[in-house]
C-alpha positions in Angstrom: 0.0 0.0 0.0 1.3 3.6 -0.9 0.5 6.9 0.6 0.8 10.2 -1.7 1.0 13.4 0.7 -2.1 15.0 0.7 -0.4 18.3 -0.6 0.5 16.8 -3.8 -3.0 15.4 -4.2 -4.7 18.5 -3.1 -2.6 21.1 -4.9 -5.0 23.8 -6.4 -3.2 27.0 -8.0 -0.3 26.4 -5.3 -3.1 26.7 -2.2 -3.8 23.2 0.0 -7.3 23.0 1.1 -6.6 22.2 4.8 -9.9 23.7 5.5 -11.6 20.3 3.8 -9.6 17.9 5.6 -10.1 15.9 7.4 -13.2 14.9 5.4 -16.1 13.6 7.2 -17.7 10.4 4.8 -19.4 8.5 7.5 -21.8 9.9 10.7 -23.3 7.7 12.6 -26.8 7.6 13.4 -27.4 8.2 17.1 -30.6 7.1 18.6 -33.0 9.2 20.8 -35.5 8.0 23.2 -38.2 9.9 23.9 -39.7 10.6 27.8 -41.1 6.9 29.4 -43.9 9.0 31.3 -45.2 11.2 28.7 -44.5 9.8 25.6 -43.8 13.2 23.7 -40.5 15.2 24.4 -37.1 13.9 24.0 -35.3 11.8 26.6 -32.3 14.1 28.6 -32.2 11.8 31.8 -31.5 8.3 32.0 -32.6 6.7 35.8 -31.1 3.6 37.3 -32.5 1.8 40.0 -35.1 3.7 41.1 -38.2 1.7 42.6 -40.7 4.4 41.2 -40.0 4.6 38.0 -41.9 2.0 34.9 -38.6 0.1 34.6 -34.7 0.2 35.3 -33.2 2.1 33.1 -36.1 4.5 32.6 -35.6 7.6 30.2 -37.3 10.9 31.6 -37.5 14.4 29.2 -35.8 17.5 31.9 -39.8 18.5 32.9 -41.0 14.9 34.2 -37.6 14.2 35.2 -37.8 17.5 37.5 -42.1 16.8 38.8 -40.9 13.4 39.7 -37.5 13.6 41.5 -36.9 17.1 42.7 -38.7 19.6 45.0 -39.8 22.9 43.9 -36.1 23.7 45.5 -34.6 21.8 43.1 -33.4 19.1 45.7 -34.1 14.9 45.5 -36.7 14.0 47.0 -35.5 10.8 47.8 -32.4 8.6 47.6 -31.4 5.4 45.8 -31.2 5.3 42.2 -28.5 7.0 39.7 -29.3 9.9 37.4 -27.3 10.3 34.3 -27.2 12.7 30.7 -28.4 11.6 28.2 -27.1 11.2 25.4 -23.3 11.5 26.4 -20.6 9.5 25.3 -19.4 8.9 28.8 -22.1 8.4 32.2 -21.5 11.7 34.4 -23.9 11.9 37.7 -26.0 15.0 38.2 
């Protein structure tokens, strides 16, 4: 196998197109869940282990997510399950 340097292939009136590269050709599709309770807006919260919730994990849009596990203070309500982002490449607890 042989590699050319890109700025012999990409030599246009002695100016490189470095704005081009690196080329995207392939995106993958990311999947979106919407809200478990409500059925209509996009999923932002993913819950683990929570005994109140339809199932374990259960996806929740930021307003049910908010009625259903924080006070009007924005504090839990209760303990013992594990909120993460969603979507995010890597779990982060908020």
């Amino acid at each position: 196998m042989d590699f050319i340097p890109l700025p012999f292939v990409c030599a246009v009136g002695g100016c490189y197109l470095v704005l081009e590269y690196p080329r995207v050709t392939f995106q993958r599709f990311e999947r979106r869940y919407k809200c478990m309770v409500c059925d209509y807006d996009e999923g932002k919260y993913v819950v683990y282990g929570n005994a109140r919730a339809q199932r374990s994990p259960c996806v929740f849009c930021t307003e049910c997510y908010k009625s259903f596990h924080l006070s009007q203070s924005g504090e839990r309500l209760y303990d013992g399950f594990q909120v993460y982002e969603y979507p995010s490449g890597v779990p982060r607890e908020t």
